[in-house]
MIDOSE-1310 file (N, C-alpha, C; in nm, 2 decimals, decimal comma, always signed):
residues 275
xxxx	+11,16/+8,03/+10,77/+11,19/+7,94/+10,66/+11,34/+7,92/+10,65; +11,41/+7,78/+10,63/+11,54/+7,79/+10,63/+11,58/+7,74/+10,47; +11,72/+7,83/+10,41/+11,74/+7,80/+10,30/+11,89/+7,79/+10,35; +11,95/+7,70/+10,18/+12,07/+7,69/+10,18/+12,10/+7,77/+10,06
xxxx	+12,23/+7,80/+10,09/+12,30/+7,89/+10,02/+12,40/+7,81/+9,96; +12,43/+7,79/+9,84/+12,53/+7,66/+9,79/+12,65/+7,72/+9,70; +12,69/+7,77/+9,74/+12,82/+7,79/+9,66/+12,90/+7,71/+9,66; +12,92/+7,71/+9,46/+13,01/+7,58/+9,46/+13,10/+7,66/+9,33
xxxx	+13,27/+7,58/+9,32/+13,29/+7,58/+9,19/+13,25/+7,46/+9,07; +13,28/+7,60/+8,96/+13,24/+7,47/+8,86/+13,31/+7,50/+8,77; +13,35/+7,38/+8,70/+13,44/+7,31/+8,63/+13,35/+7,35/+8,48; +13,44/+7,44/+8,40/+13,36/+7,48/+8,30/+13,36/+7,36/+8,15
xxxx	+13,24/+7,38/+8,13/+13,20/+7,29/+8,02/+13,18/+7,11/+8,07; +13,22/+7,07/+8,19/+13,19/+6,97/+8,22/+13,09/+6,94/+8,28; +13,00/+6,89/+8,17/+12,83/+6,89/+8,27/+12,80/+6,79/+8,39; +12,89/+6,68/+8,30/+12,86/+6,56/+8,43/+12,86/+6,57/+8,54
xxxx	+13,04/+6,64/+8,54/+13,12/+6,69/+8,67/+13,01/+6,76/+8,77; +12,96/+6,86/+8,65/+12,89/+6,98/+8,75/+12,74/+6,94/+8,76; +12,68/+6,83/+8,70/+12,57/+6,78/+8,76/+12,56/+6,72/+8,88; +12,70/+6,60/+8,88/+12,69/+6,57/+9,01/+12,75/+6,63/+9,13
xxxx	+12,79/+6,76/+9,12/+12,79/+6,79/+9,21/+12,66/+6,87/+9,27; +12,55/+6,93/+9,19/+12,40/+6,96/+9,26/+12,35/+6,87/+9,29; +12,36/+6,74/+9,25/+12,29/+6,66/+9,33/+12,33/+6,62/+9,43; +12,50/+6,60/+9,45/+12,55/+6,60/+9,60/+12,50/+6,66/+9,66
xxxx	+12,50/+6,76/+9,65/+12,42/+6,87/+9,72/+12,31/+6,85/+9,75; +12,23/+6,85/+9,68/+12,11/+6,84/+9,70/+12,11/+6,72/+9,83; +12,17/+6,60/+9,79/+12,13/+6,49/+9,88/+12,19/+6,51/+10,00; +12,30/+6,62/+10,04/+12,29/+6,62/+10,19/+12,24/+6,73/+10,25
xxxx	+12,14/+6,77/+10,21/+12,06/+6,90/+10,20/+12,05/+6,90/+10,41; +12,05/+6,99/+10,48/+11,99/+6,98/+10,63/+11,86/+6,95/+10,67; +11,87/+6,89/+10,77/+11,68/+6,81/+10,80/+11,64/+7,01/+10,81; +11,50/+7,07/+10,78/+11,46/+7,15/+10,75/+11,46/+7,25/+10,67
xxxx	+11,58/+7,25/+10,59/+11,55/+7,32/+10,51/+11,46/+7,31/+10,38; +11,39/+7,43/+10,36/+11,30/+7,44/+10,23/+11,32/+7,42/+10,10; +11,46/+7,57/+10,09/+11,44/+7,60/+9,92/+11,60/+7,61/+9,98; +11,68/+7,51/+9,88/+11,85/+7,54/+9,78/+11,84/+7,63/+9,70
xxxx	+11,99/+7,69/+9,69/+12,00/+7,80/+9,57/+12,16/+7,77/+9,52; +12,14/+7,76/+9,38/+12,30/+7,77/+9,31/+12,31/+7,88/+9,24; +12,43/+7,87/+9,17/+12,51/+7,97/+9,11/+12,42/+8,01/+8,95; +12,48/+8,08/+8,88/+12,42/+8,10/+8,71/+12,51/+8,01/+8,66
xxxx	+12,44/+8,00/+8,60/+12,49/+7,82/+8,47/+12,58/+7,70/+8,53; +12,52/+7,67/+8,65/+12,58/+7,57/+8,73/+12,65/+7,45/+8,65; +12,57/+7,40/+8,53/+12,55/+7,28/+8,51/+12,71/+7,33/+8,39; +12,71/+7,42/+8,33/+12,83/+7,42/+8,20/+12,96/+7,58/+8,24
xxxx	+12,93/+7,65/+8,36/+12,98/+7,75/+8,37/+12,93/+7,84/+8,26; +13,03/+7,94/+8,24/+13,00/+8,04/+8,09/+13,03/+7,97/+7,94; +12,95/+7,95/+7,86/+12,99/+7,91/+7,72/+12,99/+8,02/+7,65; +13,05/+7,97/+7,55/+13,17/+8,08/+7,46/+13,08/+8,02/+7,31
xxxx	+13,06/+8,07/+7,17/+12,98/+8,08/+7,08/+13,04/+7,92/+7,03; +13,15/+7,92/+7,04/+13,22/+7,76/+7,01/+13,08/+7,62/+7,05; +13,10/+7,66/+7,17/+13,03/+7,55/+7,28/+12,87/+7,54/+7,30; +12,86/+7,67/+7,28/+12,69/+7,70/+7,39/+12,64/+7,58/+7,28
xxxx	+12,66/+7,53/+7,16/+12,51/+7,42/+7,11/+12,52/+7,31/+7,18; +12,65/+7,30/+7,26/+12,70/+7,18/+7,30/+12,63/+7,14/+7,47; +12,68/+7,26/+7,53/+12,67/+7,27/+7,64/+12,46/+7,34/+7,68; +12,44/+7,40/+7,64/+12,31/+7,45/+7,68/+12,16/+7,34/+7,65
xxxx	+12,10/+7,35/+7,75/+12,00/+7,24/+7,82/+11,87/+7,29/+7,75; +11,77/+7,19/+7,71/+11,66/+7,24/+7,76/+11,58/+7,23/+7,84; +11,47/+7,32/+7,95/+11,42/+7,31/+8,01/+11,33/+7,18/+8,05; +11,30/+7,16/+7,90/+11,27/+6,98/+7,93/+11,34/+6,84/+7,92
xxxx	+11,47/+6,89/+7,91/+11,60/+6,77/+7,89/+11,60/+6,70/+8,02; +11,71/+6,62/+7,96/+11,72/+6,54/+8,08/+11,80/+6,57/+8,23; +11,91/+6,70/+8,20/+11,98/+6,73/+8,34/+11,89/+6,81/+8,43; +11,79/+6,90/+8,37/+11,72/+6,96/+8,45/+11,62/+6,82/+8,55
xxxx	+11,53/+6,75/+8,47/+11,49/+6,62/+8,48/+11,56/+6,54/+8,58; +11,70/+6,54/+8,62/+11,74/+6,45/+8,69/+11,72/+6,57/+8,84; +11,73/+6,74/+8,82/+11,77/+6,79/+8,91/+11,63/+6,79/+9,00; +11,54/+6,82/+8,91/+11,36/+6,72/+8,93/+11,33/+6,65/+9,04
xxxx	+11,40/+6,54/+8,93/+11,40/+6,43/+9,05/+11,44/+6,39/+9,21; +11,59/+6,51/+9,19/+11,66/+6,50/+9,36/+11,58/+6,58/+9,41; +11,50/+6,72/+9,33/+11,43/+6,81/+9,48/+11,32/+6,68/+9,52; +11,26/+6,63/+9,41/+11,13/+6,51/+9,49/+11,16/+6,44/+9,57
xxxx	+11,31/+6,38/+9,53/+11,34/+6,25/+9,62/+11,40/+6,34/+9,79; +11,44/+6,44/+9,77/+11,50/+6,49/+9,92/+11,37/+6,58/+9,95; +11,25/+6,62/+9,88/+11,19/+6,69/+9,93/+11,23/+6,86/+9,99; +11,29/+6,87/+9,86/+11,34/+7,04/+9,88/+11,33/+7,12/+9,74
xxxx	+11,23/+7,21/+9,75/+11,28/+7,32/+9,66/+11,44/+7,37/+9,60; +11,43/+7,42/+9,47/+11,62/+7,41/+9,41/+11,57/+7,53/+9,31; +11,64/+7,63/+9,36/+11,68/+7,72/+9,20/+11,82/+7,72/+9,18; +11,87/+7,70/+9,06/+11,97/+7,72/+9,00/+11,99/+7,82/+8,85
xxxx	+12,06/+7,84/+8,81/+12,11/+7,88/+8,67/+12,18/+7,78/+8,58; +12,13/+7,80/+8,45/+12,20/+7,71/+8,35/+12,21/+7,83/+8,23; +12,26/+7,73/+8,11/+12,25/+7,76/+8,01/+12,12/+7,69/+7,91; +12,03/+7,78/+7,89/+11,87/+7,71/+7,82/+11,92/+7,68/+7,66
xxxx	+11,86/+7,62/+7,60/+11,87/+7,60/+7,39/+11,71/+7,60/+7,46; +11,64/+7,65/+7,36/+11,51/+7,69/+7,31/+11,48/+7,72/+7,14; +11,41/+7,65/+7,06/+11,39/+7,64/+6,97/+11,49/+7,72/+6,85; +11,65/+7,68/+6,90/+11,74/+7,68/+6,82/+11,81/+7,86/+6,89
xxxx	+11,77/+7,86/+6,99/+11,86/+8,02/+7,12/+11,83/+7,96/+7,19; +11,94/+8,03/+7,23/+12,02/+7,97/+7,38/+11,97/+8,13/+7,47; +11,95/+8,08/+7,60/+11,92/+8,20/+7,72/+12,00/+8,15/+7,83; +12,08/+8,29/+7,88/+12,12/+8,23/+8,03/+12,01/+8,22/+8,16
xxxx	+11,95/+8,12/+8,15/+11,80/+8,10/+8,25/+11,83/+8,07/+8,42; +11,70/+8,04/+8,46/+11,70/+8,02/+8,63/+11,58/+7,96/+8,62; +11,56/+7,83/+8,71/+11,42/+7,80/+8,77/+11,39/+7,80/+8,90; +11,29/+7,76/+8,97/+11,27/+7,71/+9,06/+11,18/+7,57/+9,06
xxxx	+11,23/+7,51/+9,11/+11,22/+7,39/+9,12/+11,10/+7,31/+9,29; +11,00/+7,31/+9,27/+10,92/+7,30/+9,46/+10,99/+7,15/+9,47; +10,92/+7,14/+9,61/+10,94/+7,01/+9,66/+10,85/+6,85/+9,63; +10,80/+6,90/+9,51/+10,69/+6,77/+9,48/+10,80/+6,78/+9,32
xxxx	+10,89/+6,84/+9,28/+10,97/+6,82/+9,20/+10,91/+6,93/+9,00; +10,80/+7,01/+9,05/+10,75/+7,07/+8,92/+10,83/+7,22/+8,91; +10,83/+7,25/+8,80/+10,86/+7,40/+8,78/+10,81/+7,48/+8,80; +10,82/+7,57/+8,89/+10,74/+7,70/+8,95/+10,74/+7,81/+8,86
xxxx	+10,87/+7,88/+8,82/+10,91/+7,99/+8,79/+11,03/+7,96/+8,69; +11,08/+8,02/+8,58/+11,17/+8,04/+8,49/+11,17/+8,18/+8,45; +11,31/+8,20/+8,47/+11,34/+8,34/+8,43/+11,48/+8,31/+8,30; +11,43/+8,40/+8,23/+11,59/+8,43/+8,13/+11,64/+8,56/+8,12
xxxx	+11,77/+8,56/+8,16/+11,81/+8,73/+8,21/+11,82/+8,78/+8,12; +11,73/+8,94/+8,12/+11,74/+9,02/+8,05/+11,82/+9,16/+7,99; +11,87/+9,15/+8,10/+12,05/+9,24/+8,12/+12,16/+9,15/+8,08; +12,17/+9,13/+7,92/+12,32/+9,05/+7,92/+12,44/+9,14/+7,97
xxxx	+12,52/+9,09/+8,01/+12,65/+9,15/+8,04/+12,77/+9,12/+7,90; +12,81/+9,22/+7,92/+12,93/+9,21/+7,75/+12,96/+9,07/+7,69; +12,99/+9,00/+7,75/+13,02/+8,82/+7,73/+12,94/+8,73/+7,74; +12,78/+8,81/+7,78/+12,69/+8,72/+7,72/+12,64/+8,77/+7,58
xxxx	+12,64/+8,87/+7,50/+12,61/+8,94/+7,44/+12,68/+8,88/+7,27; +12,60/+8,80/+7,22/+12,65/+8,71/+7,09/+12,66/+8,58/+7,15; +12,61/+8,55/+7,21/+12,59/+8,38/+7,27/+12,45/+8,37/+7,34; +12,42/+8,43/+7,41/+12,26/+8,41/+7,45/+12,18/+8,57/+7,42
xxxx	+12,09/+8,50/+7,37/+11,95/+8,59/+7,40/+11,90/+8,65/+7,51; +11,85/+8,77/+7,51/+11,79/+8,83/+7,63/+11,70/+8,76/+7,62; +11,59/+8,73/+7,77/+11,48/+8,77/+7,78/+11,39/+8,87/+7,80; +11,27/+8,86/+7,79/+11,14/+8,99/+7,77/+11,10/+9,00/+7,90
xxxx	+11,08/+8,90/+7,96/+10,98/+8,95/+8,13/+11,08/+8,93/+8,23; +10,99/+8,93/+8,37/+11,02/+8,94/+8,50/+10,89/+8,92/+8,53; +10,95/+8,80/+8,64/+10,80/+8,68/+8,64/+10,79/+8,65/+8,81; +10,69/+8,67/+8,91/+10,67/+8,62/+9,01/+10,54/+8,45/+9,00
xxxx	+10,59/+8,38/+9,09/+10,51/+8,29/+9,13/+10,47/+8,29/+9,27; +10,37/+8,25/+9,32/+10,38/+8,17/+9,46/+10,44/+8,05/+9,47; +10,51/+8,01/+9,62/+10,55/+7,92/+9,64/+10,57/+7,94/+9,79; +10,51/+7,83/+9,87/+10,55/+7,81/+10,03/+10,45/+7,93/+10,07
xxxx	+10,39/+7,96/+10,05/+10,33/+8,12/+10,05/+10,36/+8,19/+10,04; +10,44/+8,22/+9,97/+10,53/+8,39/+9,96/+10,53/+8,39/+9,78; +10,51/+8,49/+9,79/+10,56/+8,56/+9,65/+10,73/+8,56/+9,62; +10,77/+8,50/+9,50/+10,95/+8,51/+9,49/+10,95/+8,51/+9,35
xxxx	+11,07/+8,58/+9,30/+11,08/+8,66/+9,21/+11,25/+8,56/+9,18; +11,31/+8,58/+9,05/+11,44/+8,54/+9,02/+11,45/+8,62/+8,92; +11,62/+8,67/+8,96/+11,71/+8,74/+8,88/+11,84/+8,69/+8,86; +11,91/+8,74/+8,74/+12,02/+8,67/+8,70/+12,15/+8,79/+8,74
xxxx	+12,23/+8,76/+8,80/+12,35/+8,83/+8,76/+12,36/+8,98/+8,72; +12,38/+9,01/+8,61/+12,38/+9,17/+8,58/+12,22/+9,23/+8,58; +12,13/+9,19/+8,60/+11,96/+9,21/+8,63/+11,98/+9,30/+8,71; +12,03/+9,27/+8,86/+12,01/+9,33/+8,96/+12,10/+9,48/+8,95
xxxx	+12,18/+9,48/+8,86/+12,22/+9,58/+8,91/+12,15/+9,77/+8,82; +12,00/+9,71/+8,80/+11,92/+9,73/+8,74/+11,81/+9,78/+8,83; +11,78/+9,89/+8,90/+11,70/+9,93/+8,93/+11,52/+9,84/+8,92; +11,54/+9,88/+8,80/+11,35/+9,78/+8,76/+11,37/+9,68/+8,75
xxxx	+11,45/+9,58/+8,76/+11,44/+9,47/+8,76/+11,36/+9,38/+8,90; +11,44/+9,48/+9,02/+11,41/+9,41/+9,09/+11,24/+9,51/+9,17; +11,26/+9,61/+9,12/+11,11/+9,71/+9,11/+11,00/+9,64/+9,01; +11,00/+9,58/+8,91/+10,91/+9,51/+8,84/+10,85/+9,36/+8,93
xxxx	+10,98/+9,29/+9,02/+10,95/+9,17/+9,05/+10,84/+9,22/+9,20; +10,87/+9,33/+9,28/+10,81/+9,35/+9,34/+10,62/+9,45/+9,33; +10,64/+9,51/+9,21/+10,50/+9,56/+9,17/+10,44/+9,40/+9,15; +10,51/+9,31/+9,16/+10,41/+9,21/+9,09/+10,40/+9,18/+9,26
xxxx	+10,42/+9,16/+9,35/+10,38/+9,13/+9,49/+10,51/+9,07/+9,57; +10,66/+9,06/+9,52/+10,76/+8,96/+9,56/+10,81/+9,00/+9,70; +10,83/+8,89/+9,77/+10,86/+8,91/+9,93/+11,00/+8,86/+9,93; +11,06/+8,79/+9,78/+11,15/+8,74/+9,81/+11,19/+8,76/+9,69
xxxx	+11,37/+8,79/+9,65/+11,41/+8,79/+9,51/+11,55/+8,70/+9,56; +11,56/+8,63/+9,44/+11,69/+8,51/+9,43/+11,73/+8,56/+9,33; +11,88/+8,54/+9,32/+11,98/+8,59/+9,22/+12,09/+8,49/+9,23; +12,06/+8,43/+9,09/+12,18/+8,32/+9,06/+12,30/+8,41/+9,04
xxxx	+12,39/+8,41/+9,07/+12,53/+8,54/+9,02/+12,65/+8,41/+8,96; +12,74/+8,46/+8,90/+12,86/+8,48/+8,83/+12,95/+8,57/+8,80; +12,99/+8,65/+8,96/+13,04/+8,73/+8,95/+13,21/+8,75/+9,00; +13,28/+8,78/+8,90/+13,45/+8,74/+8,94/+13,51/+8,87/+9,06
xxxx	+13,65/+8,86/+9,07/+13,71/+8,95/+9,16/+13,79/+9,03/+9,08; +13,79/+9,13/+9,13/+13,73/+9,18/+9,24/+13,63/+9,28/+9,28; +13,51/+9,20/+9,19/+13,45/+9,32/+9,19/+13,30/+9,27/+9,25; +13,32/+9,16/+9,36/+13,17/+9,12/+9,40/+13,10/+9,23/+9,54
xxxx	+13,20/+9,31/+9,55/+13,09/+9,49/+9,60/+13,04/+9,51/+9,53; +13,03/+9,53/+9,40/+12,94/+9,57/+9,36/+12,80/+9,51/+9,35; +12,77/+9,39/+9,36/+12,60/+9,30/+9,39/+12,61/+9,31/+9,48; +12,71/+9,34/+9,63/+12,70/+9,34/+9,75/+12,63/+9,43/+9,79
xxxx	+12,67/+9,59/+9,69/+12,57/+9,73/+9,72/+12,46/+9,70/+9,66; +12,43/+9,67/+9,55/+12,32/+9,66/+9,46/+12,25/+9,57/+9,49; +12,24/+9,49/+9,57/+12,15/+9,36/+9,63/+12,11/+9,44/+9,76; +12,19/+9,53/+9,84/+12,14/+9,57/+9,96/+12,07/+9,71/+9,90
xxxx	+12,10/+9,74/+9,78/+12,01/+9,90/+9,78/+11,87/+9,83/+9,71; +11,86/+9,70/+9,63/+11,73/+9,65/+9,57/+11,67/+9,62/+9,77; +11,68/+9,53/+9,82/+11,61/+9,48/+9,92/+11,54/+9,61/+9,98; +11,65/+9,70/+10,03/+11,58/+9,82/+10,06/+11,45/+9,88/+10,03
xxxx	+11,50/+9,96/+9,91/+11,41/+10,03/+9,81/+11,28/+9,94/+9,78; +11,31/+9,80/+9,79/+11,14/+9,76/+9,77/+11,09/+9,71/+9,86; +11,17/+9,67/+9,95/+11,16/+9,63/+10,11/+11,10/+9,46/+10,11; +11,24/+9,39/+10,04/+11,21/+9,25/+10,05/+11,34/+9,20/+10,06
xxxx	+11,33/+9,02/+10,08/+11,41/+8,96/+10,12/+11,54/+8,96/+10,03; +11,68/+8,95/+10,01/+11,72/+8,89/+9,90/+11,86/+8,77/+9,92; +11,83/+8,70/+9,83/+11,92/+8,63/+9,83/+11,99/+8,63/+9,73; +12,15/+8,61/+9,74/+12,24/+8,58/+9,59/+12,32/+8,53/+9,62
xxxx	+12,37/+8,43/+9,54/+12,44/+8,31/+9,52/+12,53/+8,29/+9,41; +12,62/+8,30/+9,47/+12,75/+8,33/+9,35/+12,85/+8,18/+9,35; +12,88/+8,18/+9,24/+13,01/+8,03/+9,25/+13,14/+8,13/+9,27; +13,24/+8,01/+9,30/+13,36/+8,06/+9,39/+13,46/+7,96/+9,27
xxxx	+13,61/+8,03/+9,28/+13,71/+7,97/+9,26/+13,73/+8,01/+9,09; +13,87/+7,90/+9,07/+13,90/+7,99/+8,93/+13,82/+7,94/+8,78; +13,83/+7,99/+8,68/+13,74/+7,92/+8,58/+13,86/+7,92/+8,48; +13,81/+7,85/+8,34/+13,93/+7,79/+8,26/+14,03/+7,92/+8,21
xxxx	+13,97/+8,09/+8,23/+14,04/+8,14/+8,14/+14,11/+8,23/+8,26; +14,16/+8,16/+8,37/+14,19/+8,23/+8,46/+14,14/+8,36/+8,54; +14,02/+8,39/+8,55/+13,98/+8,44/+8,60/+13,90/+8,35/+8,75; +13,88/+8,42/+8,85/+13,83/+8,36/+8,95/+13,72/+8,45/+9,03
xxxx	+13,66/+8,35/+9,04/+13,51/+8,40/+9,11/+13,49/+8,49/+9,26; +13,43/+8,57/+9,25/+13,42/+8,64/+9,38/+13,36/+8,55/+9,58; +13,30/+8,47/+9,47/+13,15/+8,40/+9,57/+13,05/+8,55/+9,66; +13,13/+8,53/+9,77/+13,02/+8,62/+9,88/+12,90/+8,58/+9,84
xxxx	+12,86/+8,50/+9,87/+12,68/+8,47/+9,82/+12,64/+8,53/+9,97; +12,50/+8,58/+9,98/+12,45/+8,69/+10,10/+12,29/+8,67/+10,08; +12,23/+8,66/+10,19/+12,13/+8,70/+10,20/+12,12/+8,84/+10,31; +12,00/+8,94/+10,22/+12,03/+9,06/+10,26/+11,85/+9,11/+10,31
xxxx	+11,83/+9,16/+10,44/+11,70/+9,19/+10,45/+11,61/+9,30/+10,40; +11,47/+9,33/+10,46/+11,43/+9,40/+10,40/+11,46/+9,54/+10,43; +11,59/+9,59/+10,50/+11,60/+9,69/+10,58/+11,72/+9,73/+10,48; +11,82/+9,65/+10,40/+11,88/+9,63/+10,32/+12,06/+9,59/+10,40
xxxx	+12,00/+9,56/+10,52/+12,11/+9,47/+10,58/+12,11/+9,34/+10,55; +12,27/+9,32/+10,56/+12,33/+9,21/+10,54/+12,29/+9,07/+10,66; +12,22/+8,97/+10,65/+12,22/+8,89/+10,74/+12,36/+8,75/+10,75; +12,40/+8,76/+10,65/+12,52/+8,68/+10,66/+12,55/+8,65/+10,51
xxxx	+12,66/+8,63/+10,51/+12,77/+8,69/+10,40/+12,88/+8,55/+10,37; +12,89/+8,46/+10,29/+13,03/+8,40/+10,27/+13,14/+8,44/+10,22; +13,21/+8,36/+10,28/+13,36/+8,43/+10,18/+13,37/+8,37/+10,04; +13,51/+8,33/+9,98/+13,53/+8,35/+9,85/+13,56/+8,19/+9,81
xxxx	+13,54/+8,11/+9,94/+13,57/+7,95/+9,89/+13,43/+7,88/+9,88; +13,43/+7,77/+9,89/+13,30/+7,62/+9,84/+13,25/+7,66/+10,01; +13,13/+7,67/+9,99/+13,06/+7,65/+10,13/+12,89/+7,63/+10,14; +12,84/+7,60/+10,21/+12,72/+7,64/+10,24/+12,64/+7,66/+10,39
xxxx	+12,56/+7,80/+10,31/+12,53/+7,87/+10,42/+12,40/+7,83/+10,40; +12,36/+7,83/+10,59/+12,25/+7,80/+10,63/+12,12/+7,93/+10,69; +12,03/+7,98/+10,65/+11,96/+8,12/+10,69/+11,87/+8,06/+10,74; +11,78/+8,15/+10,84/+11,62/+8,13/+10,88/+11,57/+8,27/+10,81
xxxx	+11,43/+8,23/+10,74/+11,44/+8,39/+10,72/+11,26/+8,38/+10,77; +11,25/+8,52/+10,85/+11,10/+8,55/+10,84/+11,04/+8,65/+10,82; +10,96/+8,60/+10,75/+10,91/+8,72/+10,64/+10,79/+8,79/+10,69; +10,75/+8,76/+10,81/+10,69/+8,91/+10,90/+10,78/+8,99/+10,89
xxxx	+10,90/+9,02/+10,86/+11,00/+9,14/+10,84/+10,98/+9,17/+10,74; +10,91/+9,14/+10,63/+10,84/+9,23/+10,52/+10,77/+9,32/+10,54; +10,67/+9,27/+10,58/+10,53/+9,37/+10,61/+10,60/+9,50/+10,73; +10,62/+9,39/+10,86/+10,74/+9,49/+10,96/+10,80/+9,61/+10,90
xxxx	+10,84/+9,63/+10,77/+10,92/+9,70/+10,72/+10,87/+9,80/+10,69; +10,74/+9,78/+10,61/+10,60/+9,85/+10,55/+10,51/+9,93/+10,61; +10,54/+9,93/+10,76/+10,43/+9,98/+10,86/+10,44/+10,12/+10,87; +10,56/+10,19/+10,86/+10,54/+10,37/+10,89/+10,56/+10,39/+10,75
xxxx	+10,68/+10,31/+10,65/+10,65/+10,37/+10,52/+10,65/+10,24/+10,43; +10,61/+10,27/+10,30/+10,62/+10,17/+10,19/+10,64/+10,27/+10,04; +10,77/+10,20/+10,02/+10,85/+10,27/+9,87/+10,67/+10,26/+9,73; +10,65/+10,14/+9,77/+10,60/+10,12/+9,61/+10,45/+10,16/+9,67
xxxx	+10,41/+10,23/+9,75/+10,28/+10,27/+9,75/+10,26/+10,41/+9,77; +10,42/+10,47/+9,81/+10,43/+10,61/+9,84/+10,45/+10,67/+9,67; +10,58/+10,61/+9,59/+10,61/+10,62/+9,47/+10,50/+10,68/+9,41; +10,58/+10,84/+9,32/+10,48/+10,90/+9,22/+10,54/+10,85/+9,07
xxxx	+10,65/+10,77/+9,07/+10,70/+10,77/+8,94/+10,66/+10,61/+8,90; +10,57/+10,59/+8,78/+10,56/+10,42/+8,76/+10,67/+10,38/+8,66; +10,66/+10,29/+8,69/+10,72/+10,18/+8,59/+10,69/+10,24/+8,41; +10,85/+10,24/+8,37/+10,85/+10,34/+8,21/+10,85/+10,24/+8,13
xxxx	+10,80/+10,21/+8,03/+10,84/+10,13/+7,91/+10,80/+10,01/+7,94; +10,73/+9,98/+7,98/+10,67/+9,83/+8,10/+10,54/+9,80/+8,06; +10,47/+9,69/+8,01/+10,33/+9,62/+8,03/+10,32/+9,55/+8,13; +10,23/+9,57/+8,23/+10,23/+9,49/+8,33/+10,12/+9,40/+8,33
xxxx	+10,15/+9,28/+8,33/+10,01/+9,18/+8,29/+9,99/+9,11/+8,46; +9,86/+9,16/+8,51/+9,85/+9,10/+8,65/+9,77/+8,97/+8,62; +9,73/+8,91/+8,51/+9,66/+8,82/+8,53/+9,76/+8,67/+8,54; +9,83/+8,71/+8,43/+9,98/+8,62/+8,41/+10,11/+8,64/+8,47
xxxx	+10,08/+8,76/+8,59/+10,15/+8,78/+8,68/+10,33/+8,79/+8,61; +10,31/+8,88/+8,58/+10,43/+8,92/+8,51/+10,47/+9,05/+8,42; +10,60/+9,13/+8,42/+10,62/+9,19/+8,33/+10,72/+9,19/+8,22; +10,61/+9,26/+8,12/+10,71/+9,24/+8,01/+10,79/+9,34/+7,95
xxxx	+10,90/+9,34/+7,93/+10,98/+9,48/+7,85/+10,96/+9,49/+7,72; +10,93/+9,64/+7,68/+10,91/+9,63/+7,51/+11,07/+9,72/+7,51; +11,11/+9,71/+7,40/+11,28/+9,72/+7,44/+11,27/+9,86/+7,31; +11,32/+9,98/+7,33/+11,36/+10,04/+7,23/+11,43/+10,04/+7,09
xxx	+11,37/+10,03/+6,98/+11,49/+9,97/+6,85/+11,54/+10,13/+6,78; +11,63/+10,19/+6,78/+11,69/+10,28/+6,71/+11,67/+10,26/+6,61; +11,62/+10,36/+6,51/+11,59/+10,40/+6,39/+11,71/+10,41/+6,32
């Protein structure tokens, strides 16, 4: 299967700006490829408590709606990150998007990081779909650097995990280890996609967006500018992986604090409240 890897910057708070640039994208997508991936909150960058009513989408608005339209019209699957409004909260979300243009999968990260924390809401689960045949899973940014996060997406069957990132310099080793010790440990594909360049409050983005196998090597790696990378990936190297051993079937320790609903294919966190 071939995916693009799209790292781009983005122009914070300017949605137009940063709509049309996914759709550029999108529209010179490569004859074969399947499934696009962008950054977290492609469409507004990070909003600040000021902004987020301004800036944050709903899943059934109209920019998502237009992004809809380009996977239909080019015939390619698209996950990205935005900023969600949902019945008056805001979530830092991710979809996937197939190639007939419907929503597969929506995730809203459940690990906020300190500066998401008083502007968006956590979410409760970690949610697999099928798509293309494979099981794939999406994670946000500080998610992965979360053991269960990416251990829940795979109890649920995932061959693939995508991770929208927003992560600055210099500290994009750190999803670099944490992306290659998740793939590992559950012995699947991963991809993460980070935006590149500087943002309004002077800080600047790491990129390295990487797809990483299920061995927990690196298959190719970008650097820290606007680029897009091109992968094949085959996922007989899943199973491949699984044949002398397999983490989640060997494991004596289950999943702590976790409902696992197999019917609705997903799990949910019940979150501890201090007394």
């Amino acid at each position: 299967m071939q995916i693009e890897l799209v790292q781009v910057a983005i122009v914070d708070g300017e949605l137009a700006i940063n709509l049309a640039t996914v759709l550029e994208k999108i529209s010179q997508r490569s004859a074969g490829t399947q499934l696009m991936v962008f950054p977290e909150t492609v469409f507004s960058g990070f909003p600040d408590t000021d902004n987020v009513a301004v800036l944050a989408q709903a899943i059934s608005g109209g920019m998502i709606a237009q992004v809809r339209a380009a996977a239909r019209q080019y015939e390619v699957a698209v996950v990205l990150g935005f900023a969600e409004v949902s019945d008056r909260r805001f979530f830092n979300a991710s979809v996937l998007i197939d190639a007939a243009g419907e929503i597969v999968l929506h995730h809203r990260k459940v690990h906020l990081w300190s500066s998401d924390i008083g502007i968006f809401s956590p979410g409760d689960c970690f949610t697999t779909a099928q798509w293309n045949g494979l099981q794939l899973g999406l994670l946000i940014c500080f998610d992965i650097e979360f053991p269960e996060s990416a251990r829940a997406l795979a109890s649920l069957g995932a061959e693939l995990i995508i991770v929208s990132d927003g992560l600055i310099h210099p500290h994009g080793v750190v999803h670099q280890r944490a992306l290659a010790a998740r793939s590992m440990e559950n012995q699947v594909f991963s991809v993460l996609v980070n935006r590149c360049g500087p943002d309004s409050g002077g800080e600047s983005f790491a990129g390295g967006s990487m797809v990483i196998n299920p061995y927990g090597d690196i298959v190719l790696q970008a650097d820290d500018g606007v680029s897009t990378l091109r992968a094949q990936l085959d996922f007989a190297a899943v199973q491949e992986s699984r044949k002398e051993y397999c983490y989640l079937e060997q494991r004596q320790v289950k999943l702590v604090m976790e409902q696992v609903d197999t019917v609705n294919q997903h799990i949910r966190t019940q979150r501890i409240k201090k007394s």
